[in-house]
N, C-alpha and C positions, 0 to 999 in steps of 0.2 A: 580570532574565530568567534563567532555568535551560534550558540546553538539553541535551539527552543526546545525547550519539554509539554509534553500536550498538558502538563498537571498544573507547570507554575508557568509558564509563557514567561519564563527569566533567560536571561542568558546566562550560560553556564560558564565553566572554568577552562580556558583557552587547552588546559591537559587533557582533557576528552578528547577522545579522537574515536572512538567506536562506542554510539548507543543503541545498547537494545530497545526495541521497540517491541511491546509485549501482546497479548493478545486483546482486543480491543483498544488498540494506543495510536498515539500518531507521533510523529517528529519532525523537525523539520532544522533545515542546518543552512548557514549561507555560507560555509567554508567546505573543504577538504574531509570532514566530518566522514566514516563509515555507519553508515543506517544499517541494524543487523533483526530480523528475526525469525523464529522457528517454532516447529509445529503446526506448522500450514497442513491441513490437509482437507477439508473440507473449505476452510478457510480462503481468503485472498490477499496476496499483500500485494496492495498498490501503489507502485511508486511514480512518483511524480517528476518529473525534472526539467528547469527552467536552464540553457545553456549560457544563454547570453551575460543571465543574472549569478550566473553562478547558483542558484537556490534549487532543493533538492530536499524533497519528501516521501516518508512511507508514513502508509496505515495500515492495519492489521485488521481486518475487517470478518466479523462472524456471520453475519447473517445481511440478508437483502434490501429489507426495508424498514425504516421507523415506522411506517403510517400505522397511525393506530397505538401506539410505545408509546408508555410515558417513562421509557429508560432515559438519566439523564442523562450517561453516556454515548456521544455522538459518535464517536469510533466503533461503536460498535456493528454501525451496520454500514452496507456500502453503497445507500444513497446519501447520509448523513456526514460521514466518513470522510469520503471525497469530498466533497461541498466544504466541508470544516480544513481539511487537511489545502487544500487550494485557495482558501479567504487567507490562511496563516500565511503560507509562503505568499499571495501579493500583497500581506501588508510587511513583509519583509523585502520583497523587491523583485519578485518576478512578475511576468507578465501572462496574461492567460492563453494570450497569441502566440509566443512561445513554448507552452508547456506541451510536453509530452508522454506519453505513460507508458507503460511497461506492467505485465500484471503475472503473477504464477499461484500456483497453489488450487483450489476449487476440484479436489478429489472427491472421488463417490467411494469414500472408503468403506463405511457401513449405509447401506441404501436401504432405509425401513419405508421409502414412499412407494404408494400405490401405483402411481402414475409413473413410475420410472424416471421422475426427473428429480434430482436427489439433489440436498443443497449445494454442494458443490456447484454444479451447473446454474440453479437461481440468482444465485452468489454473482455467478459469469454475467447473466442475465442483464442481472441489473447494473455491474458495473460500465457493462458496456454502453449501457442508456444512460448511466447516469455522466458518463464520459462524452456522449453526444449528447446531450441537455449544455455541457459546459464548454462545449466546441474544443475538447482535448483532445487529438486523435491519441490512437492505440497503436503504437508503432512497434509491440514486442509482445509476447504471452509466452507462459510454460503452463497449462491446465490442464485438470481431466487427470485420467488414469485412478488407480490404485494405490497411489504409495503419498508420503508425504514430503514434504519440502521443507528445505531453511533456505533463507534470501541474506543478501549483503549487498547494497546500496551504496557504490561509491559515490560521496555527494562531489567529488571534482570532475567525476569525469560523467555521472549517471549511468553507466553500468549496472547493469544488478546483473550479481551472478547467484543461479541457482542450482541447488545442492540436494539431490536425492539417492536414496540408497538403491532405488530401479535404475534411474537414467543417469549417475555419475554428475560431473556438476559440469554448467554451459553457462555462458555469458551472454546476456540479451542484450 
């Protein structure tokens, strides 16, 4: 099994079989690898999955846009996010025509905007542009609401199941 970490792009130790993926992070696995993380709640975790190739990614994404950042951290936003987290997995062996995504998380848990659209939703916003910019479709979501989420990404099968203490846990 090969798994990549977003920090060293090494491959790790075939004993790993579930990594966390933390907040602003990404992973990516081309085996049976479980991709896990938590404290989504304004937040998004978007995962990626390549079937054909076996290859399977999440990012943990905080906020909406780079433009204008000069954070070096590319995981942390979810136009940068995505784009980093999908160059990984095809230079690993997926294909873009293949891939599919699946996304949860992007609560309005504290909403301090004027406008009522609270980052959660921005978050959505732009994942969803920044998913049609790379001709991904969107074939699963759990967003919105009040409460928050953990995810579990199985890279054999691309499932994510996600786990809240409102809605109990469901399988995209």
């Amino acid at each position: 099994m090969k798994v990549y970490d977003s920090t060293t792009r090494t491959a790790s130790s075939p004993e790993q079989e579930r990594l966390k993926v933390g907040i602003a992070e990404y992973e990516v696995t081309t085996e049976d690898a479980t991709l896990t993380t938590s404290g989504l709640g304004s937040c998004l975790g978007v995962a990626l999955y390549d079937p054909e190739a076996g290859v399977a990614g999440l990012v943990h994404v905080m906020l909406p846009s780079a433009d204008g950042v000069e954070d070096p951290n590319v995981a942390k936003y979810a136009d940068t996010g995505i784009e980093t987290l999908l160059l990984e997995m095809e230079r690993v062996g997926a294909d873009r025509d293949r891939v599919r995504a699946k996304v949860a998380g992007g609560s309005d848990m504290l909403d301090f905007s004027e406008n009522g659209s609270g980052i959660g939703v921005r978050n959505m916003q732009q994942v969803e542009a920044t998913l049609e910019e790379f001709g991904v479709p969107l074939v699963s979501q759990d967003v919105g609401g009040d409460h928050g989420r953990s995810l579990r990404l199985d890279g054999a099968s691309g499932d994510l199941t996600v786990k809240s203490a409102n809605d109990g846990r469901k399988t995209l």
